[in-house]
N, C-alpha and C positions, 0 to 999 in steps of 0.2 A: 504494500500500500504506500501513498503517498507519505506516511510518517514512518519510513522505516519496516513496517510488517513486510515479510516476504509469505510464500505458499501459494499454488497453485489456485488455489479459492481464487485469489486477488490479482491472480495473472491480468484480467482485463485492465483492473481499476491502475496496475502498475505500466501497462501502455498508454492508459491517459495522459495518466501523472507526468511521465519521461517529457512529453509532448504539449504539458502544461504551457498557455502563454506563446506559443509561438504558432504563428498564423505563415503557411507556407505562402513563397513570393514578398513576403510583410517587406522586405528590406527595400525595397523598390521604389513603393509610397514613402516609405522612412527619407530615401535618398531625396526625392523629389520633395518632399515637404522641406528639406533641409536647406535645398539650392535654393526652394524659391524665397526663401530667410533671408539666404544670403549665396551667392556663387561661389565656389571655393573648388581647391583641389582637392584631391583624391586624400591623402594621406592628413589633412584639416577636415573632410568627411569623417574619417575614420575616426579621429579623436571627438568630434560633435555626436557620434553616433555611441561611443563608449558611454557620455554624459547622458545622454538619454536613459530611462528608466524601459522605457516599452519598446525597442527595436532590440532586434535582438544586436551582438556583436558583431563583427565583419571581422574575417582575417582580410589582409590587404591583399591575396590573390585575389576570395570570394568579390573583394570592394570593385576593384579594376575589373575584373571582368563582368561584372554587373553594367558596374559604369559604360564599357564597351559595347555590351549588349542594346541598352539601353540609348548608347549614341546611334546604333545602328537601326534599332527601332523609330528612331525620328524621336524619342522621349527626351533628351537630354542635346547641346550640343556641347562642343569645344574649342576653345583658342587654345594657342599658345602663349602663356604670360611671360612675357620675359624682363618685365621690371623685377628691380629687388634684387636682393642676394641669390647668390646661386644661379644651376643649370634653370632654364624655362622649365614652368611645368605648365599640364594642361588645367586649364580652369575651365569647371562646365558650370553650364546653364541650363532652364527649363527651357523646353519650346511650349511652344502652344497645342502640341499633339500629345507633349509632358502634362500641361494643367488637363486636359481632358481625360487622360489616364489616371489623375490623381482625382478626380471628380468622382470618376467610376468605381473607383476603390472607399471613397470617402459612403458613396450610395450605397457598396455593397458591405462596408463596415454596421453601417446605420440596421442595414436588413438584419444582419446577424446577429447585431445588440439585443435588435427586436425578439428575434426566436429564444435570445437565451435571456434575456426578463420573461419571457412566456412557460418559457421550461424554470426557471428559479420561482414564479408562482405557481404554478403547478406541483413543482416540489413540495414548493412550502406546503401548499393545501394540503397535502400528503404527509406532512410532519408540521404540525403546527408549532411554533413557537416552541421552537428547539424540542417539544416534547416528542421523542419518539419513538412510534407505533409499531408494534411487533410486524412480522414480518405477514405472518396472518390476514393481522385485520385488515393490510393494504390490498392483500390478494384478495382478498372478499367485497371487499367495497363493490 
């Protein structure tokens, strides 16, 4: 189980768990909510993204090749900056095919908020105020 119990019983609830919190693709929206904050590079993404509480981490292969994908998608683009210390690096940006993709993620976060306040009231109704109900009386309702 998620505290610790191991046993076969809990096999299921311990594939939840593992998988807790992470919404597959999530880093995508993360990325683009981030540029349109502010444009930056790859490796300043990557420490904006550590700060974060709700995206998950990026190793910097995972970040760049995202980031790549995503140029290639029309979602993001890129210059070369080369003010400043050091070699240029690339600084990307939202496009406007980026804000429509983050729209669509933002609708389909909303939907899913939705089914699971539906499922945590439903629960609840099924254990009411933390009391609860044998395993029985649920199966007989």
């Amino acid at each position: 189980m998620c505290n610790g119990q191991h046993g076969a019983e809990h096999e299921g609830l311990q594939r939840c768990c593992r998988s807790a919190g992470r919404v597959h693709g999530f880093v995508q929206p993360w990325l683009l909510l981030l540029l349109l904050q502010k444009p930056g590079h790859g490796y300043e993404l990557m420490e904006r993204l550590a700060q974060e509480e709700g995206p998950p981490g990026a190793d910097p292969g995972l970040l760049y090749r995202t980031l790549r994908q995503m140029e290639e998608e029309g979602l993001v683009h890129s210059s070369w900056d080369t003010e400043g210390r050091g070699p240029a690096r690339r600084l990307y940006e939202v496009t406007p095919e980026g804000m429509e993709y983050l729209r669509a993620w933002a609708a389909k976060i909303r939907h899913t908020r939705n089914r699971l306040d539906r499922f945590l009231a439903e629960y609840e109704a099924l254990f009411q105020a933390g009391e609860a109900r044998s395993e029985e009386d649920v199966r007989t309702r």
